[in-house]
N, C-alpha and C positions, 0 to 999 in steps of 0.2 A: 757528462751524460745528460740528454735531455730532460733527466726523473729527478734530476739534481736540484733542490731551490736555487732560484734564479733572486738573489737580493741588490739595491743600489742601496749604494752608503752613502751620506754624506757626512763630514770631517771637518767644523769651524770652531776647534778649539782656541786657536790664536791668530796666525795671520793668513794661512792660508788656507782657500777655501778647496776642499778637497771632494770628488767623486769619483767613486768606483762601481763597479760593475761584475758581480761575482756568480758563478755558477757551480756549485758544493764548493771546491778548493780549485776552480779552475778563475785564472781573474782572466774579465772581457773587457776591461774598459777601467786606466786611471787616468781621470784629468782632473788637475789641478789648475788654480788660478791664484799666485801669489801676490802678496801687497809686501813683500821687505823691502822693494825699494822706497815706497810712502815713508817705512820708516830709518833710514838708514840713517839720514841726517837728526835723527833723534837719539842715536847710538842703542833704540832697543824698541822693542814695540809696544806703542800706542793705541790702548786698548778703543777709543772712539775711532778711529783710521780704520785699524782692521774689520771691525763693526760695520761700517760704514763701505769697505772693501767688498764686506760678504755678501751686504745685500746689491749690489751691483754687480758682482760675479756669479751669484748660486744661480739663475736661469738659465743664463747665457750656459755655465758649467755644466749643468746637469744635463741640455740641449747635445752639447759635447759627446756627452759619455756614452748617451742613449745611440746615437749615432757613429762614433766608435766601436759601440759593440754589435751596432746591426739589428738591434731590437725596437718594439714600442713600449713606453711605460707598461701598457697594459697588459705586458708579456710577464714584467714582474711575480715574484708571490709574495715580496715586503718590500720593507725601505728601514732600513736602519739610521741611526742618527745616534753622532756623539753628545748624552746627554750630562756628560762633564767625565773629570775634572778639567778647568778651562776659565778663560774670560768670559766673563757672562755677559755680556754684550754679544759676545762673540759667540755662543752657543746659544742662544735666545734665538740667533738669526739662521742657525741651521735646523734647528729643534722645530720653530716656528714653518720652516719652511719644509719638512719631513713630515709632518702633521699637517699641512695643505695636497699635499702629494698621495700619503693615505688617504685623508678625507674623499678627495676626488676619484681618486682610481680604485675606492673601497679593496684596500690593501692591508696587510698587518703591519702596526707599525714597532720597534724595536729599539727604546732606547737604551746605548748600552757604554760601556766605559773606556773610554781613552787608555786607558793605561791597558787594559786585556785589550782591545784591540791591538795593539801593538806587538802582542805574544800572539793573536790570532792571527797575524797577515802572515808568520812564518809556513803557516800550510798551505799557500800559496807558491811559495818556492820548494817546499820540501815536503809535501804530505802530509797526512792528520799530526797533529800533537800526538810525543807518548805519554803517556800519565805514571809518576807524573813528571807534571812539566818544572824543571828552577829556571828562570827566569833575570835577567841584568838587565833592566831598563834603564837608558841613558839618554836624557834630554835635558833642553833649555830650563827644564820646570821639575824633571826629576829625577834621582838616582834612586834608584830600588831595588831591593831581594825579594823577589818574590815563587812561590811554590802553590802550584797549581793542578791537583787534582783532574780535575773536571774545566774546562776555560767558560764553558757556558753559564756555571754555578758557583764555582771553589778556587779563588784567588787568596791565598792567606802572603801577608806581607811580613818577612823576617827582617828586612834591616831597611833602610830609608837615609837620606839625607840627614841633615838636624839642621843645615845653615844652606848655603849656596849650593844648586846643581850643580851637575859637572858640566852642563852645555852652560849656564850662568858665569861659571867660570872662566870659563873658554871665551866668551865678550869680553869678560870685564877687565881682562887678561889681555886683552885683544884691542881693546880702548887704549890701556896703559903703552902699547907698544906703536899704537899710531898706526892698527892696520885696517881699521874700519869693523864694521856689521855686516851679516854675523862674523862672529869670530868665530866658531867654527872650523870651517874650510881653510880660513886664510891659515889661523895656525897648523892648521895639519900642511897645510904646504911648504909656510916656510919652515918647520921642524926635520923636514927631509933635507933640508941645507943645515942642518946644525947637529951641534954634540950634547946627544942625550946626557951623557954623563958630566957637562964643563960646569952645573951649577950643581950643589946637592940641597933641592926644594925638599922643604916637610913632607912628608906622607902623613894626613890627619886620622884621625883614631887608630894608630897603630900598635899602640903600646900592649905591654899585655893583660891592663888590668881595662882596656876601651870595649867599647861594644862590639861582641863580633863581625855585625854582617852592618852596621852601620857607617854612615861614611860623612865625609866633613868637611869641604872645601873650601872654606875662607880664611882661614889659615894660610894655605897655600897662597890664595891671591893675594892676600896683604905682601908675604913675605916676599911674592914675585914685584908688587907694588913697590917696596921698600928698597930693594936690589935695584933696583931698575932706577929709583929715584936717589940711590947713593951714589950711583954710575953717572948721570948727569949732572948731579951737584958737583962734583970732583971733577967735571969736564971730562967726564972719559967718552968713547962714544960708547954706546949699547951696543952687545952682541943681540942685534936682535933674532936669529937663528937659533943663536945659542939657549939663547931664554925660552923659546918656545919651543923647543926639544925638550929643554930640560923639567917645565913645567907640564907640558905632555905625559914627561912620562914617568912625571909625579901622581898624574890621574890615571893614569893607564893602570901602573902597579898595583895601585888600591884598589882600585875598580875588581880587577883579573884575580890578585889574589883572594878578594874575600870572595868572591862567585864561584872560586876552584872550591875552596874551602868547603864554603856554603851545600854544593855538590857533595864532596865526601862525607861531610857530617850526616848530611840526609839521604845517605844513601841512592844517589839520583846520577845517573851515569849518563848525561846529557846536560848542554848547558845554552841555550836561549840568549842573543845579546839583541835585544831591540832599542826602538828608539832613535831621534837625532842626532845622536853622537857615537849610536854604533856604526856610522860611515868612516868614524875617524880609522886611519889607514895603520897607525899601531896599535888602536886598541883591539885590529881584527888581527894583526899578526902577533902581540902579543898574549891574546887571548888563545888563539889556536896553538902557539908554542905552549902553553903549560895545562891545555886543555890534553896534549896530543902525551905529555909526561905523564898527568894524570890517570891517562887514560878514559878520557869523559868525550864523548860526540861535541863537538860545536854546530851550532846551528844557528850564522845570521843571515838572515836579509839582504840581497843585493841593496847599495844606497840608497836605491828613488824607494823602497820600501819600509827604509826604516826613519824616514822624515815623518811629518804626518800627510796623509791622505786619505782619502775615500776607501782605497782600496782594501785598510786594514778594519776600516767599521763595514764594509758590504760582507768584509770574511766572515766577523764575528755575526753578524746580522746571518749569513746562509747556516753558520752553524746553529744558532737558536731553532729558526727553522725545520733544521734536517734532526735536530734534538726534542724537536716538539713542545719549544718552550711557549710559556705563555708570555702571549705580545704586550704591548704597554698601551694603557688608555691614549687616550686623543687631549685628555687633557694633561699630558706629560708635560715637567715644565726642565728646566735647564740646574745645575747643582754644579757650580763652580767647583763644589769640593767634595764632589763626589769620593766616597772613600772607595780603595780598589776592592774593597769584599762587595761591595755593593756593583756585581758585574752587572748585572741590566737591571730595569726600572720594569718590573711587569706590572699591570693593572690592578690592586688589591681588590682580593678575593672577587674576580669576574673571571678569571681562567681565560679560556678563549674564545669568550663570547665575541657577536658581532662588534666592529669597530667602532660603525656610526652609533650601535646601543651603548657600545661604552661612553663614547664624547658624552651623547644626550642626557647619560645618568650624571656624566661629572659636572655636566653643568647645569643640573637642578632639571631635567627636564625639559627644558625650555628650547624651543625652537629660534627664538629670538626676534 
């Protein structure tokens, strides 16, 4: 609807640079500009490349979107920006360039979090969040439980990694078998040629005395490491299908179980799988198999959705908006490690004052 805020996001946590184009929960525009191939011969990404990626992509990009979706900047009512968790090189350069974009088109500007954006781009596909919301987030950088009230204020985090992502795994896993960067996709393909069940990988914190909703993957990759390198020493060849079914759905299990779990303990009859590795193709079918026993809603993201993009910081960005939050100064800076309670960065104690009055004050006054 026309009465909908109208927000552009932009998305340079890691290597690619992402914009979107969002109108309440309706999206007008993702385009993306990726650098994996600068890093593939490096077997993982190179935080000066991708830096260096963004600021030669975000004009050209954001050019894109604006025209994609048919509008002019100045049609806008914000501009959101992932102001971490992320490389800070690599968020400096989107941050940086989201605070030129307000400044000019005296706009609000919205920095907000990587990780809630990722539960925000789901309204997108499927309408408002319900509250509240439990959340699987599954990427190169993180595995998390998280329970979300409110997505624009109330992110509380119940279990987390402690060592390796499950997207970290999935490379390093992916290295060891000679299938290239990312690993990712390659293993989920060739695990559709192999036997889930031929190897029996660890499942890490599973015992009953481990943390419940926390999770632990290097374990796993050792062991797959170890298997893999007993099989070559002994001249055998590698089942390499085999191995990547089997470590699959080493992660998959852990992942689905404690998110079911996580669900029934808290009472929460729906379950959220974002992120870059909620594309993987059995962690949605075996997430939906024990979601459907359970009896719990699933609700992911088609693929191009749950990578990172633009599309998921323009989402969170139109909800601040249409929630009346308060925007973030101009002199917003980047927080690699931003914690996920910390959903957006508003201006301390300005409320919604003018934008250019906020810069002015952050920076002493001074016109320059």
């Amino acid at each position: 609807m026309a009465d909908e805020p109208l927000v552009l996001g932009i998305e340079t946590s890691c290597d690619e640079t992402g914009v979107g184009i969002v109108r309440g929960t309706t999206l007008l525009a993702d385009a993306v500009a990726s650098s994996v191939n600068d890093h593939a011969r490096f077997g993982g990404v190179v935080p000066e490349i991708a830096s260096r990626a963004h600021l030669e992509a975000m004009v050209p990009t954001i050019e894109r979107a604006l025209d994609s979706a048919g509008i002019k900047a100045s049609d806008l009512d914000g501009i959101a920006v992932t102001a971490g968790p992320g490389l800070a090189g690599a968020l400096l350069v989107g941050v940086s360039a989201a605070k030129a974009y307000a400044w000019a088109l005296d706009k609000p500007l919205y920095g907000v979090n990587h990780l809630a954006s990722h539960i925000c781009v789901d309204q997108l596909e499927h309408g408002r969040l319900p509250s509240p919301t439990m959340a699987l987030l599954v990427s190169g950088g993180h595995s998390s439980l998280l329970l979300s009230e409110d997505i624009t204020t109330d992110v509380r985090p119940l279990g987390a990694t402690i060592d390796d992502a499950a997207g970290e795994a999935f490379d390093k896993v992916a290295r060891v078998l000679g299938l290239g960067f990312p690993g990712g996709p390659v293993v989920d393909r060739k695990a559709r040629e192999g036997d889930p069940k031929a190897i029996a990988f660890p499942r890490g914190l599973s015992g009953r005395n481990d943390p419940e909703y926390d999770f632990s993957f290097s374990g796993l990759k050792t062991a797959v490491a170890r298997w893999v390198e007993a099989k070559r020493r002994a001249g055998e060849e590698v089942p390499i299908a085999d191995v990547a079914a089997s470590f699959q759905e080493a992660v998959t299990d852990v992942l689905t179980r404690k998110a079911v779990k996580a669900c029934k303990d808290n009472g929460v009859d729906h379950l959220m799988i974002g992120g870059g590795v909620a594309a993987n193709s059995r962690l949605r079918e075996m997430a939906q198999q024990r979601c459907d026993r359970a009896g719990i809603r699933l609700r992911v993201p088609r693929p191009g959705l749950c990578t990172d993009n633009g599309a998921m910081v323009a989402a969170l960005g139109a909800e601040m908006v249409w929630r009346d939050r308060a925007p973030s100064a101009l002199d917003l800076s980047a927080d690699s490690s931003l914690p996920v309670t910390d959903v957006h960065v508003p201006a301390a104690d300005l409320g919604h004052g003018d934008v250019h009055g906020q810069a002015y004050d952050a920076l002493g006054g001074s016109a320059g």
